[in-house]
C-alpha positions as CSV (number, residue, x, y, z in Angstrom):
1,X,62.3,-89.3,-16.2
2,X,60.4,-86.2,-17.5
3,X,62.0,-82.7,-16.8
4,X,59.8,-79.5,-16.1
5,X,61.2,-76.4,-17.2
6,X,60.6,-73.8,-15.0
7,X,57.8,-71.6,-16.9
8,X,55.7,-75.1,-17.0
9,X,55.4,-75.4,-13.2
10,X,54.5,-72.1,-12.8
11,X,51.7,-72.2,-15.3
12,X,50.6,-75.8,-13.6
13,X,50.2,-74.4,-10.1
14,X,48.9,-71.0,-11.2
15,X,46.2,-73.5,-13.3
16,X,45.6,-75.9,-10.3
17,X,44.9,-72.5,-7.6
18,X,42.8,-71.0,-9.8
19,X,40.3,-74.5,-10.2
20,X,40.7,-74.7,-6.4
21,X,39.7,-71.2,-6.1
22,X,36.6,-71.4,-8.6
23,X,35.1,-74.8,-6.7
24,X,35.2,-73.3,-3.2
25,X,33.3,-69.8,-4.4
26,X,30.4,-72.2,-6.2
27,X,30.4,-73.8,-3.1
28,X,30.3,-71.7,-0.8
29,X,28.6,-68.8,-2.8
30,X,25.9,-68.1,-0.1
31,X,28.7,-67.0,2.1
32,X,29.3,-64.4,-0.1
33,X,26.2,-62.9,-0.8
34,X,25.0,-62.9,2.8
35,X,24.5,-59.5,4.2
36,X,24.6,-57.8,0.5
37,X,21.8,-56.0,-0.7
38,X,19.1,-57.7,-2.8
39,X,17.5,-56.9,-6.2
40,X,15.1,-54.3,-6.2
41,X,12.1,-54.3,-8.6
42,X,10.2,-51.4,-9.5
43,X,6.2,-51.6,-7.7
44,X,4.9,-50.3,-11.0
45,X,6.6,-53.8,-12.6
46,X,5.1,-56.1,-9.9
47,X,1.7,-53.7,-10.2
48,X,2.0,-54.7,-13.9
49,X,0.7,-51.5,-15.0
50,X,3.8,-50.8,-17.1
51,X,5.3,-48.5,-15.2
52,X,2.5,-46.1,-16.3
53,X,2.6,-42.9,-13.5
54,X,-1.1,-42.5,-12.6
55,X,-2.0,-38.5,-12.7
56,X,-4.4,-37.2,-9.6
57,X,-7.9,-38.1,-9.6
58,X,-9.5,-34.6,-10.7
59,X,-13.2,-36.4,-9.9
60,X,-11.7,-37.2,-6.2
61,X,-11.1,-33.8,-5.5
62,X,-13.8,-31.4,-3.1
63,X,-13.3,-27.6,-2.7
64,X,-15.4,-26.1,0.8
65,X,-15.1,-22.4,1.5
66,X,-16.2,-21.2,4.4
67,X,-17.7,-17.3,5.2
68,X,-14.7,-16.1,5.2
69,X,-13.8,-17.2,1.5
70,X,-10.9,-19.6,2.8
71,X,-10.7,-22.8,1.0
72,X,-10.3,-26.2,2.0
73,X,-9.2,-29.2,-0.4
74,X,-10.8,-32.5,0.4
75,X,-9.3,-35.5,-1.7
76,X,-10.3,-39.4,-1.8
77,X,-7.0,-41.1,-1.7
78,X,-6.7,-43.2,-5.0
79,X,-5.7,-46.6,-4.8
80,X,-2.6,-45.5,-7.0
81,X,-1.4,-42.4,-4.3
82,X,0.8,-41.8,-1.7
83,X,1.9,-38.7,0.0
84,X,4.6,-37.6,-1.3
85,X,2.9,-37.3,-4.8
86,X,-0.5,-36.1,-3.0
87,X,1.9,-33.5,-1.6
88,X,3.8,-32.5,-4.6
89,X,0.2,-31.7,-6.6
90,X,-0.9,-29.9,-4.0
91,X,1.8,-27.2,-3.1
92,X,2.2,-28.9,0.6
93,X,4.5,-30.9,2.3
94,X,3.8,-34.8,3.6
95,X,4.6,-33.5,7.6
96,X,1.4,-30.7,6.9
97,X,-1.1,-33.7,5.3
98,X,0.2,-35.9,8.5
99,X,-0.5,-32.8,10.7
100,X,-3.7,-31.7,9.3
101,X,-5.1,-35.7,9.4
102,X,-3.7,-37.0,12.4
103,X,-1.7,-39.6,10.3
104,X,1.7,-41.2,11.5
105,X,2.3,-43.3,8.0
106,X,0.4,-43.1,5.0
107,X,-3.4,-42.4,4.1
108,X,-5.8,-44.9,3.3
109,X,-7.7,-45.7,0.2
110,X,-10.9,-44.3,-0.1
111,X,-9.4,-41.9,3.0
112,X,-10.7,-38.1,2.3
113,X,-7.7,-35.7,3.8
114,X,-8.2,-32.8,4.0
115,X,-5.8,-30.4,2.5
116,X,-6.0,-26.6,3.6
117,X,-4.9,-23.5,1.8
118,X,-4.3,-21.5,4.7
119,X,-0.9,-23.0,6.2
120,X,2.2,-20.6,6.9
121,X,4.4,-19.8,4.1
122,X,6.3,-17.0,2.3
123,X,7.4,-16.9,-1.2
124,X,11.0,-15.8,-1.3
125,X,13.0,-14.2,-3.9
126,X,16.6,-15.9,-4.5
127,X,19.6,-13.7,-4.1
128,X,22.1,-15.4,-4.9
129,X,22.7,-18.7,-7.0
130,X,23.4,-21.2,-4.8
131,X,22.6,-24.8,-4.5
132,X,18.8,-26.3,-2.9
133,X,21.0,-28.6,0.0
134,X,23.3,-25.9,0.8
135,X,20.7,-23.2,0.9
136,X,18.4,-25.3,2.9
137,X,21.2,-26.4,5.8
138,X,22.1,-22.5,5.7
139,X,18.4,-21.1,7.2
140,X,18.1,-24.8,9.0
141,X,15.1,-25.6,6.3
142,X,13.6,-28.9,5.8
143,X,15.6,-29.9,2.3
144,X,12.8,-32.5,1.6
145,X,10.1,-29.9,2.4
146,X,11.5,-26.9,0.2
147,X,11.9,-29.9,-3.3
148,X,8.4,-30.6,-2.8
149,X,7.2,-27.4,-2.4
150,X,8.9,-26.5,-5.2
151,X,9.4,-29.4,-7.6
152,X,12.6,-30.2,-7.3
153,X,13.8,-33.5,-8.5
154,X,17.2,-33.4,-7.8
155,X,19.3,-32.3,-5.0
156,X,22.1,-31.3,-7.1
157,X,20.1,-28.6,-8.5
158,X,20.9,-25.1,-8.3
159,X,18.8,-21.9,-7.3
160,X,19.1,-19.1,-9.9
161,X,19.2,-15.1,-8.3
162,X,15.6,-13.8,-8.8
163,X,14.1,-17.3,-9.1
164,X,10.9,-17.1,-6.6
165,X,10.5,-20.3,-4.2
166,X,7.5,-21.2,-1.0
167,X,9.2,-21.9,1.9
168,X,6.6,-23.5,4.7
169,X,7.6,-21.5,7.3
170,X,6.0,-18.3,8.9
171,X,7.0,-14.9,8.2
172,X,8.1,-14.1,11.9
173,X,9.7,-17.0,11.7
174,X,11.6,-15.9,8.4
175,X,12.4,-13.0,10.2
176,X,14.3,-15.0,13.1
177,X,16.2,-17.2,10.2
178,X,17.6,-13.7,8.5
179,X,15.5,-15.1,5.3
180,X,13.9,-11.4,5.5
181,X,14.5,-7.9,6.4
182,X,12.2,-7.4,9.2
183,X,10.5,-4.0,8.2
184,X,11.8,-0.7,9.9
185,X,8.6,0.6,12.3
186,X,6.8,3.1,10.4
187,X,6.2,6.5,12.2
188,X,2.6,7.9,11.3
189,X,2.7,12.0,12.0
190,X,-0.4,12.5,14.3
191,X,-2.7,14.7,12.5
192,X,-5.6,16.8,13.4
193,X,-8.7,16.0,11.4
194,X,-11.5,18.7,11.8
195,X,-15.2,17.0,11.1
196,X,-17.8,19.3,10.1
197,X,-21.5,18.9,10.0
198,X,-23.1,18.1,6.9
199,X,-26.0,20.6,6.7
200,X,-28.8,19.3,4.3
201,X,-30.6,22.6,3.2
202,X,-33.3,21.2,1.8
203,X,-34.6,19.7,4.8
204,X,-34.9,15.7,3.9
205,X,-32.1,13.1,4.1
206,X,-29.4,13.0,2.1
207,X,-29.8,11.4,-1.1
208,X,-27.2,8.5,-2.7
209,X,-27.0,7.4,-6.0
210,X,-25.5,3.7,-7.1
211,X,-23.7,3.0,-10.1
212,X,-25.7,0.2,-11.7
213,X,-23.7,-3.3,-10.4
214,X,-24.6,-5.9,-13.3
215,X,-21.7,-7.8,-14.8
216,X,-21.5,-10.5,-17.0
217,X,-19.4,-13.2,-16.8
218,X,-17.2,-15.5,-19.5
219,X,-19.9,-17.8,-19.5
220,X,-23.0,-15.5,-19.8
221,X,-23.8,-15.6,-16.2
222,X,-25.5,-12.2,-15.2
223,X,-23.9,-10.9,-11.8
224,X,-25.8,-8.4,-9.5
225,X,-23.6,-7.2,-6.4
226,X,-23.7,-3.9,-4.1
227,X,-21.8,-1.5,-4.5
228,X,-17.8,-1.8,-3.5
229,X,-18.8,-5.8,-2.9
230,X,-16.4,-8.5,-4.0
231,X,-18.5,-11.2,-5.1
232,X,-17.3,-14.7,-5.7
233,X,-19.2,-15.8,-8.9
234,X,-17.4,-19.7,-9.5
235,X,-14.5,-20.9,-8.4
236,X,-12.6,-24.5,-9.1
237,X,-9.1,-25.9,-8.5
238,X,-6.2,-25.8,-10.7
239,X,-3.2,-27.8,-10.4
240,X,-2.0,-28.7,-13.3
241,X,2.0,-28.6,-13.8
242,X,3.2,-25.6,-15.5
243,X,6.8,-24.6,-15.2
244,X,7.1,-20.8,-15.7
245,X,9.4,-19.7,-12.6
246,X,6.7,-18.9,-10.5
247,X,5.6,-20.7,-7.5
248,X,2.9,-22.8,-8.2
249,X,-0.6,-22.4,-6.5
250,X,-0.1,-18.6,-5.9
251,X,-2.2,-16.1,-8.2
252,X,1.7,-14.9,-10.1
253,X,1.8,-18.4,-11.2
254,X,-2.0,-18.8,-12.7
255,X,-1.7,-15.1,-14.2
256,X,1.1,-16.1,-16.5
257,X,-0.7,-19.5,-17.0
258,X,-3.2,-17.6,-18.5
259,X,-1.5,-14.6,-20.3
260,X,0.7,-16.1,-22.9
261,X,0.8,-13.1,-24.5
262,X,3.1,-11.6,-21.7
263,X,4.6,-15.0,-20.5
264,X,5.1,-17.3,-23.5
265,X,4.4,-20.5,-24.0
266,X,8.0,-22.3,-24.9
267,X,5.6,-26.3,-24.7
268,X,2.8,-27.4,-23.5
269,X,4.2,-27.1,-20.0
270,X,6.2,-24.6,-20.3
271,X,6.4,-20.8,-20.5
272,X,9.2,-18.3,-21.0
273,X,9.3,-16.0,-17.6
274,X,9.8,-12.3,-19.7
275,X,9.4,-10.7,-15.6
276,X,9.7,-11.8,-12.0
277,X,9.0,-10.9,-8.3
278,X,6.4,-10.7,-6.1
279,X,3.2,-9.4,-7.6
280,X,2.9,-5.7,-6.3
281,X,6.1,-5.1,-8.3
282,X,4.8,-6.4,-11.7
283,X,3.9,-3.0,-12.6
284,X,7.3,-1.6,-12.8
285,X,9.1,-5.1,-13.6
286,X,6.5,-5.5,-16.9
287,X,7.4,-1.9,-17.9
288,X,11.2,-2.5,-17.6
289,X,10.7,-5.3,-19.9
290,X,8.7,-3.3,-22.5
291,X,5.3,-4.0,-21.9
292,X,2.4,-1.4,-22.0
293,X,1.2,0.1,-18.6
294,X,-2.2,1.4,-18.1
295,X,-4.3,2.8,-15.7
296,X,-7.5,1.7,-17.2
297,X,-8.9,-1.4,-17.5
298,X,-10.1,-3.5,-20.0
299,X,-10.4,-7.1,-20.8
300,X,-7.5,-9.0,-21.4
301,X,-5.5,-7.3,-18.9
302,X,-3.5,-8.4,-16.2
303,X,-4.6,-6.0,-13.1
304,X,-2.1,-5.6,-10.4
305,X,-3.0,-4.8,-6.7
306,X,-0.6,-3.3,-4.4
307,X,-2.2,-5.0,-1.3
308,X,-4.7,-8.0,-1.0
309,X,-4.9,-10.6,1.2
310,X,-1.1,-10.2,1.2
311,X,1.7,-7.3,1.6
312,X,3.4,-9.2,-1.6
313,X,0.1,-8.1,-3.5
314,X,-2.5,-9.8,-5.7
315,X,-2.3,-10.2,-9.6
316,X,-5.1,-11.8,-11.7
317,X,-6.5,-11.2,-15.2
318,X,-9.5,-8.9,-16.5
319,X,-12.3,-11.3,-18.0
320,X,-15.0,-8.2,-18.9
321,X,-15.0,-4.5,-18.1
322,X,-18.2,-2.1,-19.0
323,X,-16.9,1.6,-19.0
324,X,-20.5,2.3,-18.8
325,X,-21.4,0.5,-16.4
326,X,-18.6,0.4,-13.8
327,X,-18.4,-3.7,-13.6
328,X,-15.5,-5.6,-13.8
329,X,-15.6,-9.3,-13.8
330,X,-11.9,-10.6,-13.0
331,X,-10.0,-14.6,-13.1
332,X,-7.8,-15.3,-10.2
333,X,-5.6,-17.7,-8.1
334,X,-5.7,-17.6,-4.2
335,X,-8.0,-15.3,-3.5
336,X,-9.8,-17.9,-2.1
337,X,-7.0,-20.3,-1.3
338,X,-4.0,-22.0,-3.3
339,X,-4.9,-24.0,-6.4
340,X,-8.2,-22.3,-6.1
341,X,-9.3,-20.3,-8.9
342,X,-12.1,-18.3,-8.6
343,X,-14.4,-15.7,-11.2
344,X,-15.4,-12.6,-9.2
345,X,-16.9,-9.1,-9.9
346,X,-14.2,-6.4,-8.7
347,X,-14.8,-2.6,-8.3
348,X,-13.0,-0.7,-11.0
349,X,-12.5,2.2,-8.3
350,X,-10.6,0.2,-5.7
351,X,-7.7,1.8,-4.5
352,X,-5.9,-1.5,-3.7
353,X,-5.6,-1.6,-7.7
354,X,-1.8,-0.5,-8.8
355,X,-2.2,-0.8,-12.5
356,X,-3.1,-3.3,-15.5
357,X,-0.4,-5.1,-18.0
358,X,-0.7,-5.1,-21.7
359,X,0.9,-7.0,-24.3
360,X,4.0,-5.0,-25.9
């Protein structure tokens, strides 16, 4: 008779459980899986377009303005698109495409939405560095609104003090949230203004005399306006994506697009942000940083308004200026709409006009 030591038996029975064990899990291997989740494959693999990230269709894109210079975007949905990427080149939010189109799910191909340039929205300054989730469950913000507004990727990213973001909500309603001061009332002293006639001695009617009003644009273009008239001479969209710390669509972001002498460029999508905030306070913020401030104009400039279309200001940058003439032809973002650029004759003597940047 054969003895077993001890240490033999165990290894034998440890052996035999663990065949036992191995035949009943091939067995029975669908009763594991059941329930778990499956493989996911990429739609770019199945597409077989090698995971190649298809751009927006410039040629699919429409620009209307109405009387009023408001724009409105019209885009063909691409047979590559879907809204959250329609939304994210746009500067909008799926929820406002849905809203403006009458869409519960996503758009069609060969659908035109239409896009406006008008919806609420304030650009707000950071104050403190926080984190996008945190900041957004603090004002009761849409978190997936305020990362495609403003390009953020990740939620774990952080919001730097000074950093300028669009939030799609109203001002008043900003005011509600605590996300802004509302402005103190301001008292106007009543004043006593005295008219007196205007007595023409010689007899006929007054006489006027106009500055001439004949610009020329970048291109050659010959502009005739009347006098104190803003005319439009082109406009177009822009959206490509430039990082620069500015929010994109808005006129602050285009005007450092296009000034790399003040705001340079660090790639080709990226550029160093030398100044922030809104653009009424460009003029002090530029000459804090060292850059020359003039009250003239000339071209090449970045011209600063204190007020237009907006109590955060206007910025855009000086295509031509004739001394002689008076005429100033100027390139701008949203004066027409976001992502809308437009070429227009301004009048050197408006007062909206706070000052114009130079390089250092």
């Amino acid at each position: 008779m054969i003895t077993f030591r001890r240490i033999n038996y165990v290894k034998f029975v440890t052996s035999l459980f663990l065949i036992v064990f191995f035949i009943f899990v091939i067995v029975y291997a669908d009763k594991f899986t059941k329930g778990e989740d499956k493989l996911s494959i990429d739609s770019s693999f199945i597409e077989g377009d090698g995971g190649i990230s298809h751009e927006i269709s410039v040629d699919a894109i429409t620009v209307n303005i109405d009387n009023q210079d408001n724009g409105t975007i019209q885009y063909v949905v691409q047979p590559w698109d879907n809204l959250f990427k329609i939304a994210s080149t746009f500067g909008t939010t799926i929820s406002t495409i849905q809203k403006n189109n009458t869409l519960k799910w996503e758009a069609q191909v060969g659908q035109t939405l239409k896009i406006t340039t008008n919806d609420d929205g304030i650009v707000y300054t950071v104050k403190d560095k926080t984190n996008v989730v945190v900041f957004a469950n603090k004002y009761n913000l849409n978190v997936q609104d305020l990362m495609t507004l403003n390009y953020i990727a990740d939620q774990t990213e952080l919001l730097t003090p000074g950093q300028e973001i669009t939030i799609n909500i109203s001002k008043e309603k900003a005011y509600d949230l605590w996300l802004l001061e509302k402005p103190k009332p301001e008292i106007i002293p009543k004043t006593t203004i005295t008219y007196k006639p205007v007595i023409n001695k010689a007899g006929g009617k007054p006489s006027t005399t106009k500055k001439p009003t004949v610009a020329s644009t970048s291109n050659g273009t010959s502009l005739s306006a009347a006098d104190g008239k803003q005319w439009i001479i082109s406009k177009w969209t822009y959206t490509k994506n430039i990082t620069n710390g500015f929010a994109r669509g808005q006129c602050t972001w285009y005007a450092a697009i296009i000034s790399p002498n003040i705001f340079p460029y660090t790639d080709d999508n990226s550029q160093s942000r030398t100044f922030g905030g809104n653009a009424n306070q460009w003029c002090a913020n530029a000459k804090a940083a060292g850059f020359r401030i003039w009250s003239k104009p000339s071209a090449g400039a970045v011209i600063v308004y204190s007020r237009l279309n907006s109590s955060a200001g206007h910025v855009g940058k000086v295509i031509s200026y004739s001394a002689d003439e008076g005429t100033m032809v100027i390139r701008d973002m949203n004066y027409a709409g976001k992502f809308i650029v437009t070429e227009r004759y301004e009048d050197p003597d408006n007062s909206a006009i706070k000052c114009y940047i130079y390089g250092k």
